[in-house]
N, CA, C and O atoms as CSV, one atom per row, in Angstrom:
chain,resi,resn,atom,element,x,y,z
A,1,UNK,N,N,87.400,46.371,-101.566
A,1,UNK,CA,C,87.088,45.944,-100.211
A,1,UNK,C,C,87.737,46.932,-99.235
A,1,UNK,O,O,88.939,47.191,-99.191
A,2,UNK,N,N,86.573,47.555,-98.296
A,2,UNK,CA,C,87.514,48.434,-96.864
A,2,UNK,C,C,88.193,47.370,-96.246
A,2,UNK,O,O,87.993,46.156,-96.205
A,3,UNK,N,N,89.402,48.437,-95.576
A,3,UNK,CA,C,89.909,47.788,-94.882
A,3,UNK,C,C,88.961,47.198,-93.345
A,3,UNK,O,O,89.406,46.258,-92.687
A,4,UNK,N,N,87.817,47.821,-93.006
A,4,UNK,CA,C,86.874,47.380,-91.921
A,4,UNK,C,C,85.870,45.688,-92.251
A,4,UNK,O,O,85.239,44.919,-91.526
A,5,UNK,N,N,86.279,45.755,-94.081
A,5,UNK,CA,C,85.558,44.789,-94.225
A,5,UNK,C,C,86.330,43.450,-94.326
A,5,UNK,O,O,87.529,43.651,-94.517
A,6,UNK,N,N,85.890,41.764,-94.232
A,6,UNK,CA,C,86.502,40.886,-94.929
A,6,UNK,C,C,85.983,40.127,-95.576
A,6,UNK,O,O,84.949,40.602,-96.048
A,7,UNK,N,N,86.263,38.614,-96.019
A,7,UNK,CA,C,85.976,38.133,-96.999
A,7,UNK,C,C,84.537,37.010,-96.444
A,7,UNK,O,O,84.764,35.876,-96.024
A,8,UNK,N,N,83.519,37.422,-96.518
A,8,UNK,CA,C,82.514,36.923,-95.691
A,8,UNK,C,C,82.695,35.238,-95.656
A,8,UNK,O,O,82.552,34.534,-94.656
A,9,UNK,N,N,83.024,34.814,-96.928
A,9,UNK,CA,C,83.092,33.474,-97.316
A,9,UNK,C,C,83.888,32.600,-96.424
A,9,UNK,O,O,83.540,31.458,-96.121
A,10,UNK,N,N,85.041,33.219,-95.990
A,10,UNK,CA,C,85.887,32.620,-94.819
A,10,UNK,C,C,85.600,32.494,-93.126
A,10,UNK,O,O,86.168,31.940,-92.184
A,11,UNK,N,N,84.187,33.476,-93.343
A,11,UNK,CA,C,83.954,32.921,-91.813
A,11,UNK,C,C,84.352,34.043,-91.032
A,11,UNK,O,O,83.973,33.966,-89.864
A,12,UNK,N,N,85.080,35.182,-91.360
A,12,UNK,CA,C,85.905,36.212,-90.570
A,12,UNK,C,C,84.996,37.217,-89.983
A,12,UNK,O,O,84.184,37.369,-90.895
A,13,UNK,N,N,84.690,37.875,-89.169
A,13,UNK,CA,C,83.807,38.652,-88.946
A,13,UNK,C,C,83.926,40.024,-89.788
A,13,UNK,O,O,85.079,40.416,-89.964
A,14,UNK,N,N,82.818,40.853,-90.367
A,14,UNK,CA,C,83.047,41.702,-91.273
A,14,UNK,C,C,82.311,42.993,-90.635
A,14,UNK,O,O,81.979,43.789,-91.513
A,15,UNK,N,N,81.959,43.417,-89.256
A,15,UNK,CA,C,81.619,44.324,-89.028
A,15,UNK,C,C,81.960,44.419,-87.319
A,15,UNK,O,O,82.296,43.396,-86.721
A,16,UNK,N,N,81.846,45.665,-86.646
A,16,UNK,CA,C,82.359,45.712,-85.243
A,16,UNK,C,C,81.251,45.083,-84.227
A,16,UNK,O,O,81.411,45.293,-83.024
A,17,UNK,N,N,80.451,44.536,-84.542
A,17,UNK,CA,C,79.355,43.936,-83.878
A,17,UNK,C,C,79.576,42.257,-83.825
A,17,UNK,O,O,79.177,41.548,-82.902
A,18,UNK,N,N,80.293,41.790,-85.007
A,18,UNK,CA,C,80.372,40.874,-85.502
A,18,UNK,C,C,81.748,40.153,-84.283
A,18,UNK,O,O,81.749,39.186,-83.522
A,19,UNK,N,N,82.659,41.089,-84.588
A,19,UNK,CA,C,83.910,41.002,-83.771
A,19,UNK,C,C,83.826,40.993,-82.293
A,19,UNK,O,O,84.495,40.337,-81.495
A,20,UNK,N,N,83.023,41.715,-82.114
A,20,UNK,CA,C,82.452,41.724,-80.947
A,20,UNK,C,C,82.110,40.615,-79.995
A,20,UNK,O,O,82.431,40.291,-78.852
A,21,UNK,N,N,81.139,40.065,-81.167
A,21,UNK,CA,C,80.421,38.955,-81.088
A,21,UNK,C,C,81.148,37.693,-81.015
A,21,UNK,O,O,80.611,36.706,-80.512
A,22,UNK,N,N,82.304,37.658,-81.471
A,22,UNK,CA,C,82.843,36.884,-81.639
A,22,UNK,C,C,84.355,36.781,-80.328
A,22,UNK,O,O,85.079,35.786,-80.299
A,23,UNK,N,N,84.542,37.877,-79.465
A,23,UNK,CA,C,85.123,38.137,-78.754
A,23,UNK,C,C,83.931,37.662,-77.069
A,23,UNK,O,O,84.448,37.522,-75.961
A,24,UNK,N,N,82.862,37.551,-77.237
A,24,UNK,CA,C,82.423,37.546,-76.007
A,24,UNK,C,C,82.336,35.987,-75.839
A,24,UNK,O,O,82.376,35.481,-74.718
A,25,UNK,N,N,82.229,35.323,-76.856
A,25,UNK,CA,C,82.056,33.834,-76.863
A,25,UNK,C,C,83.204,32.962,-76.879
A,25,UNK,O,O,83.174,31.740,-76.733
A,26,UNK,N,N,84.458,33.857,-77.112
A,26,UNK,CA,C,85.600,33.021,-76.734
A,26,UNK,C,C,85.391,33.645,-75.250
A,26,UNK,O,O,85.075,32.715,-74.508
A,27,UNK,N,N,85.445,34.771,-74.598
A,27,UNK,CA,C,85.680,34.676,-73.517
A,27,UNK,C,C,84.671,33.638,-72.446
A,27,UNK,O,O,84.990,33.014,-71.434
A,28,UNK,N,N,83.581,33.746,-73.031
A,28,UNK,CA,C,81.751,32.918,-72.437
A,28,UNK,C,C,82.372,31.413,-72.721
A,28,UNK,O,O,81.584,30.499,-72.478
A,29,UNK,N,N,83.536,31.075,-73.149
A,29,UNK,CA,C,83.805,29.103,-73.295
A,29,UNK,C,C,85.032,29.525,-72.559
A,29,UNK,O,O,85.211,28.678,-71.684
A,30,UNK,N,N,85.959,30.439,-72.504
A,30,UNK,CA,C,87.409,30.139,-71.711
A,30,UNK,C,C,86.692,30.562,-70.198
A,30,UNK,O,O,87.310,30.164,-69.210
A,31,UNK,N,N,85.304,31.419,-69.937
A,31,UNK,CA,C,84.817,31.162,-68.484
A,31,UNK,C,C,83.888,29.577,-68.318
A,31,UNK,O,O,83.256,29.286,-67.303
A,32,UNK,N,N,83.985,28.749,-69.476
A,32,UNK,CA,C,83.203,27.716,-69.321
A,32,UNK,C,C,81.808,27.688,-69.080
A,32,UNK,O,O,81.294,26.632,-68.713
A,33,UNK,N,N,80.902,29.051,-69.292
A,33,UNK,CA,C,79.990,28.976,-68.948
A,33,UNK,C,C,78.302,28.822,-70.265
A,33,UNK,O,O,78.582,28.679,-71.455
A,34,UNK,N,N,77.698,28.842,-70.107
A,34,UNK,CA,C,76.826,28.862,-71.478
A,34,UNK,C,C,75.933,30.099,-71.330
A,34,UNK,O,O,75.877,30.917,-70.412
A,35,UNK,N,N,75.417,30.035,-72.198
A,35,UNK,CA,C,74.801,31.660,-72.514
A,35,UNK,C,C,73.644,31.714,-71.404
A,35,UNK,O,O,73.350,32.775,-70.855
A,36,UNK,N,N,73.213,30.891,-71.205
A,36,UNK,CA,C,72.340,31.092,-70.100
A,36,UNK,C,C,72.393,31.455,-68.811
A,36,UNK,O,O,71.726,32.234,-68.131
A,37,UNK,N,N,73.688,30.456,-68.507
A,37,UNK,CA,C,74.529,31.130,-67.337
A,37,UNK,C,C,74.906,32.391,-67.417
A,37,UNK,O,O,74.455,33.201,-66.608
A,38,UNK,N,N,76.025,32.875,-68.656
A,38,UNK,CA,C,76.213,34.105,-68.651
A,38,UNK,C,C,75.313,35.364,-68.879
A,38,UNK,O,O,75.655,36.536,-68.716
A,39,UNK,N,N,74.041,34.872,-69.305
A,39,UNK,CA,C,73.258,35.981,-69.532
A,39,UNK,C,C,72.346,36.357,-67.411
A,39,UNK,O,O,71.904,37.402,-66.932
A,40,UNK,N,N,72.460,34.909,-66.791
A,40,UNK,CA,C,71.870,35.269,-65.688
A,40,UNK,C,C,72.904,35.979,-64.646
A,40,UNK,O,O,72.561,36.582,-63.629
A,41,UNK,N,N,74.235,35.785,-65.104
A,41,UNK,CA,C,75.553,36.705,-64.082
A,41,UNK,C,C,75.538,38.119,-64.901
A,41,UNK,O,O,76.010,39.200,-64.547
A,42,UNK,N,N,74.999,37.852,-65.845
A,42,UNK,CA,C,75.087,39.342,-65.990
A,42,UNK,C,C,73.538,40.267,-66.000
A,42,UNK,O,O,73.345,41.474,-66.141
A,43,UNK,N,N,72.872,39.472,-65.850
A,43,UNK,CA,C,71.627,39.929,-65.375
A,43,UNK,C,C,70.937,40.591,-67.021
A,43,UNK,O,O,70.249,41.595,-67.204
A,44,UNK,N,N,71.414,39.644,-67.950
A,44,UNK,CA,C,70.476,40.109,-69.368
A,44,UNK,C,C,69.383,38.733,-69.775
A,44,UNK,O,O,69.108,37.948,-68.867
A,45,UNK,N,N,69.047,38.605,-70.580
A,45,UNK,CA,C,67.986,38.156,-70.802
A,45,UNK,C,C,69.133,36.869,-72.095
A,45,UNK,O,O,70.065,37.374,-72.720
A,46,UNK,N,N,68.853,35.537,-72.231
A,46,UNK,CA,C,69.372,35.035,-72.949
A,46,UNK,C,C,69.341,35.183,-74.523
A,46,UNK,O,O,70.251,35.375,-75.329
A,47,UNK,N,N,68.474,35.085,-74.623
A,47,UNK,CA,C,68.605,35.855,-76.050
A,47,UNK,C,C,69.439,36.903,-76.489
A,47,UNK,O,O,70.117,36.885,-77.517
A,48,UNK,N,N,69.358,37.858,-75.629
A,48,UNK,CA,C,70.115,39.147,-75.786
A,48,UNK,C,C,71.640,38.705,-76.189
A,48,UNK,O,O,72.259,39.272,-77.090
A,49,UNK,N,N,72.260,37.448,-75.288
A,49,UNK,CA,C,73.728,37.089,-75.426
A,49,UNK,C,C,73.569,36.477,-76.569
A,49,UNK,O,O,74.521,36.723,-77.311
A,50,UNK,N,N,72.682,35.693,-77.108
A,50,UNK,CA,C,72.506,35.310,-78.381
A,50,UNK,C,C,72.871,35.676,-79.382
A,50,UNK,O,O,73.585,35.127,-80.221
A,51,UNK,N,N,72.263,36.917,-79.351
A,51,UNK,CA,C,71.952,38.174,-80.735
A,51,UNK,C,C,73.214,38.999,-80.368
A,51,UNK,O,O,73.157,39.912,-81.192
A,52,UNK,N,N,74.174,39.183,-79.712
A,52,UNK,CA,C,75.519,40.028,-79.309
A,52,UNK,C,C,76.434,39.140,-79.553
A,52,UNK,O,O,77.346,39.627,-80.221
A,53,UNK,N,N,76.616,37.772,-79.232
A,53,UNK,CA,C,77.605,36.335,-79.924
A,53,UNK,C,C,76.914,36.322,-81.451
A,53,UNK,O,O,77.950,36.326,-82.116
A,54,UNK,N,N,75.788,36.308,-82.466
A,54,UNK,CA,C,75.916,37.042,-82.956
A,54,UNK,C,C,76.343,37.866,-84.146
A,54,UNK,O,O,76.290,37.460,-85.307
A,55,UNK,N,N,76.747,38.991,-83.790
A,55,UNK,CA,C,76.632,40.109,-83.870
A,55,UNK,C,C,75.803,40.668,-84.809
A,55,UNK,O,O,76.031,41.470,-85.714
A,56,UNK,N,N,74.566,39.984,-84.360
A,56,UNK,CA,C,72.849,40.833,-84.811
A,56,UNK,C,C,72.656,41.996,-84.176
A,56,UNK,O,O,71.752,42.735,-84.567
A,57,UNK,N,N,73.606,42.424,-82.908
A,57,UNK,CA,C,73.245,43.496,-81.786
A,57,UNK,C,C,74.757,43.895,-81.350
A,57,UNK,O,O,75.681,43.117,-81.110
A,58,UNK,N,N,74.766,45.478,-81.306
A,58,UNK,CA,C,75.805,46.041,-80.510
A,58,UNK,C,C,75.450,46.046,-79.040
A,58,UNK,O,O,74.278,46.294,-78.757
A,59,UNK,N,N,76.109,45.861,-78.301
A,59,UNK,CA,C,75.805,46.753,-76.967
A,59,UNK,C,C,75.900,48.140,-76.484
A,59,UNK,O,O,76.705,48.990,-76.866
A,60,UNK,N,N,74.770,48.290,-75.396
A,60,UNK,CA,C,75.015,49.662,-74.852
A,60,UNK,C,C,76.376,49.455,-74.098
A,60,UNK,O,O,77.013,48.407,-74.211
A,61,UNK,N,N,76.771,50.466,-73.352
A,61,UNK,CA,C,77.967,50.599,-72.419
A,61,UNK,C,C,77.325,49.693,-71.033
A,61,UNK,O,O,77.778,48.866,-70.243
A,62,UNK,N,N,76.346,50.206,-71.202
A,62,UNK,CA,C,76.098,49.335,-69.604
A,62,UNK,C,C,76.001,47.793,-69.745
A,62,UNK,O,O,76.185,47.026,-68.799
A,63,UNK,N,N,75.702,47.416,-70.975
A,63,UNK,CA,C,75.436,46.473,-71.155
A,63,UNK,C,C,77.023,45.789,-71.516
A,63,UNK,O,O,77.139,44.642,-71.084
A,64,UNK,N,N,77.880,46.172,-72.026
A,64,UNK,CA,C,79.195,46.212,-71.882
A,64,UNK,C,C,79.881,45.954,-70.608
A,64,UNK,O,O,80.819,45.157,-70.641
A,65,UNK,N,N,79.589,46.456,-69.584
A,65,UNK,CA,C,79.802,46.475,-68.254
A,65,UNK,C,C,79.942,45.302,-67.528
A,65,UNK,O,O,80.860,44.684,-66.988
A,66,UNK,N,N,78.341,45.149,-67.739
A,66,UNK,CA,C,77.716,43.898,-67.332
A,66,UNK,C,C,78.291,42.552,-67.639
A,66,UNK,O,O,78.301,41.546,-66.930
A,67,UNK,N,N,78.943,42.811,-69.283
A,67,UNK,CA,C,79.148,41.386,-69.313
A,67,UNK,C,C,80.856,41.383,-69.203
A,67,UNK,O,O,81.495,40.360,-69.448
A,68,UNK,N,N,81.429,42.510,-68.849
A,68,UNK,CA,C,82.710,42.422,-67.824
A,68,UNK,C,C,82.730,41.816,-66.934
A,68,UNK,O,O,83.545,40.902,-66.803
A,69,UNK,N,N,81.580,42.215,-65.760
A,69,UNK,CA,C,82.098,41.923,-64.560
A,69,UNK,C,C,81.485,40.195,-64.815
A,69,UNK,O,O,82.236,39.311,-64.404
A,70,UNK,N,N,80.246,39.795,-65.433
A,70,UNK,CA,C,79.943,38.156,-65.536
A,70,UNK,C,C,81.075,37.553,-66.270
A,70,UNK,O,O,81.382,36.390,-66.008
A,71,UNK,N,N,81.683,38.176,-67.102
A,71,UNK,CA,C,83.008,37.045,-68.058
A,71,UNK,C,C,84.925,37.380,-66.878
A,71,UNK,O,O,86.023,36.831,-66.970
A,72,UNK,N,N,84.465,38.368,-66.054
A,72,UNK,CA,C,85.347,38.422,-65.481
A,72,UNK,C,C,86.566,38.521,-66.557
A,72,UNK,O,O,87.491,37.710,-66.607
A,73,UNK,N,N,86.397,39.759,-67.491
A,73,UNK,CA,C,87.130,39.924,-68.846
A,73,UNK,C,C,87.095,41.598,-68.936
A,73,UNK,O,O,86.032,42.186,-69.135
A,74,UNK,N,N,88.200,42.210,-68.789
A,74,UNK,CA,C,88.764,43.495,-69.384
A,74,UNK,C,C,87.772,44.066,-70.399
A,74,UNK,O,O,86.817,43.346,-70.688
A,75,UNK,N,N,87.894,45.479,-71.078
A,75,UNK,CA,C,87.760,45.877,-72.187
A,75,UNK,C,C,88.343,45.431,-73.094
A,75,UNK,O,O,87.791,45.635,-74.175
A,76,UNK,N,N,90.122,44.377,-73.151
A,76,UNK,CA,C,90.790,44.583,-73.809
A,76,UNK,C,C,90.320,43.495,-74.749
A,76,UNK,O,O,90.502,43.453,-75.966
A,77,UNK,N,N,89.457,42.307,-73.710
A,77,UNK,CA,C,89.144,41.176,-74.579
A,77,UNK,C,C,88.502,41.332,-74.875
A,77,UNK,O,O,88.570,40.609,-75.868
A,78,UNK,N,N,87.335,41.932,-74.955
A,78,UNK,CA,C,85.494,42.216,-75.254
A,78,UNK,C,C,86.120,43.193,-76.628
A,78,UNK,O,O,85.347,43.057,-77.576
A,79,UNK,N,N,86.798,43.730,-76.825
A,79,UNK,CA,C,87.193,44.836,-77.717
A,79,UNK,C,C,88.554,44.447,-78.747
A,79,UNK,O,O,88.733,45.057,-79.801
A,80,UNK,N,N,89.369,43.467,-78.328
A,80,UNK,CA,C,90.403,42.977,-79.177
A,80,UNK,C,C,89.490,42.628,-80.703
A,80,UNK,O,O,88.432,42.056,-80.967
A,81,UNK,N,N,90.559,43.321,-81.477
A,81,UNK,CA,C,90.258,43.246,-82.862
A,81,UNK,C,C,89.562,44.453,-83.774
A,81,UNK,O,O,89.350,44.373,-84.983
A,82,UNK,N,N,89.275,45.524,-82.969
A,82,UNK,CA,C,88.466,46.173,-82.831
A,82,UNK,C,C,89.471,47.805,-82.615
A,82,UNK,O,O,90.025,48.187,-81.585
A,83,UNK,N,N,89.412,48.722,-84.414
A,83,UNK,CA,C,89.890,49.863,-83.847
A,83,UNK,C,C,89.632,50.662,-84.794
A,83,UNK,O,O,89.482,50.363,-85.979
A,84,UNK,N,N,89.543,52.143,-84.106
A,84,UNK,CA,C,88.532,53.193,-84.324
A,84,UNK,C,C,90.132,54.119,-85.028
A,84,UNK,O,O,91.116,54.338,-84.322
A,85,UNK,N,N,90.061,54.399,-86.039
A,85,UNK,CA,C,91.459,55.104,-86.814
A,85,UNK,C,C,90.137,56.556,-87.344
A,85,UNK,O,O,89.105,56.578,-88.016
A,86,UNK,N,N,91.131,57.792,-86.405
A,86,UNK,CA,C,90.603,58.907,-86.653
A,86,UNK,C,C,91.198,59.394,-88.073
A,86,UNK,O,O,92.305,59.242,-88.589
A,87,UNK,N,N,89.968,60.070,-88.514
A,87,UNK,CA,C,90.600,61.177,-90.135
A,87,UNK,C,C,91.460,62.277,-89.311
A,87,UNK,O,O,91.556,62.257,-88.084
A,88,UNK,N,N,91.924,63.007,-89.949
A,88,UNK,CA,C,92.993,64.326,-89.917
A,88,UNK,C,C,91.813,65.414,-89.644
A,88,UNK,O,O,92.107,66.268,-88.808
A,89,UNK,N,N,90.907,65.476,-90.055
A,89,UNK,CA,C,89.782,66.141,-90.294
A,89,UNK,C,C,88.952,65.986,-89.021
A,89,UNK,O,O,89.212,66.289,-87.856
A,90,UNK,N,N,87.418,65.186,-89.821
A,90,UNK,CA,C,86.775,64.886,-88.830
A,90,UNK,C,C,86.288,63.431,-88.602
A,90,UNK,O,O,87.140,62.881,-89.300
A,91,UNK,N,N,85.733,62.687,-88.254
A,91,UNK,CA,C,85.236,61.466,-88.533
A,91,UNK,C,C,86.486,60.178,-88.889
A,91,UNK,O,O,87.559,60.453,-88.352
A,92,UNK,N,N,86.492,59.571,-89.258
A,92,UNK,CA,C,86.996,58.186,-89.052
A,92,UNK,C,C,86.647,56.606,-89.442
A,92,UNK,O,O,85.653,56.454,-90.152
A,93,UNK,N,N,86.963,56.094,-89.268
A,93,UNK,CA,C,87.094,53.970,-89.748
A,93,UNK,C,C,87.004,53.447,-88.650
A,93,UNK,O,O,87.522,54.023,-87.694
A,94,UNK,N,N,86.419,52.380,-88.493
A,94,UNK,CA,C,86.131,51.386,-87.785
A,94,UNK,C,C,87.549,50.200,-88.475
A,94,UNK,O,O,87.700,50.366,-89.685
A,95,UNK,N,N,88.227,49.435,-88.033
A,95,UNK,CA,C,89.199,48.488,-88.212
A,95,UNK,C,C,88.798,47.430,-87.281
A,95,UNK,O,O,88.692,47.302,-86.061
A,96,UNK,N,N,88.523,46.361,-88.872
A,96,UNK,CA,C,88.234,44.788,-87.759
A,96,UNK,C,C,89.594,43.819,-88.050
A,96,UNK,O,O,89.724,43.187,-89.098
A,97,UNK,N,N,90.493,43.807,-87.051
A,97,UNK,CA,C,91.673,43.141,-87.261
A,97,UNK,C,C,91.296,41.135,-86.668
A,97,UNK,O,O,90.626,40.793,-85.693
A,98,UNK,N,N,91.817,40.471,-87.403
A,98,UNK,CA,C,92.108,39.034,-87.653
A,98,UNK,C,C,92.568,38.672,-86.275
A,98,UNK,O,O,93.348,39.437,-85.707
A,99,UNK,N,N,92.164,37.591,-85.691
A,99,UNK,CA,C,93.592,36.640,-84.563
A,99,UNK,C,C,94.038,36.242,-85.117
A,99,UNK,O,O,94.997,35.558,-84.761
């Protein structure tokens, strides 16, 4: 098992989309709002927050943006759990860390 991956069976998210996904929907219930709401403050389409909670879908950056300024949430929360460990070389790991 990578260290990017976990144990699917437990429920943990096992990819950076996943984490992701799972980072926008704690912030989308600690703003109290539902996906519908948050998809119309951020001006996406509901589904879209659907498939990104998720993590059937990465986001673009803009689309990243967007659901900053609607969750009224940092990079740090949209991205907690979430880290990019460079090689010595070239290229690199994705790291999906646990709360």
């Amino acid at each position: 098992m990578t260290p990017a991956r976990r144990d699917v069976r437990r429920g943990e998210p096992t990819t950076t989309a996943e984490r992701f996904g799972e980072n926008v929907r704690r912030c989308r219930h600690r703003a109290d709002l539902s996906q519908e709401e948050l998809a119309s403050r951020a001006g996406l389409h509901r589904t879209e927050i659907g498939f990104v909670e998720g993590g059937k879908r990465s986001p673009r950056i803009d689309t990243l943006v967007k659901l900053m300024g609607a969750l009224e949430a940092d990079a740090d929360d949209l991205l907690a759990g979430i880290e990019w460990v460079p090689n010595a070389t070239k290229g690199g790991r994705f790291y999906i860390w646990q709360r």
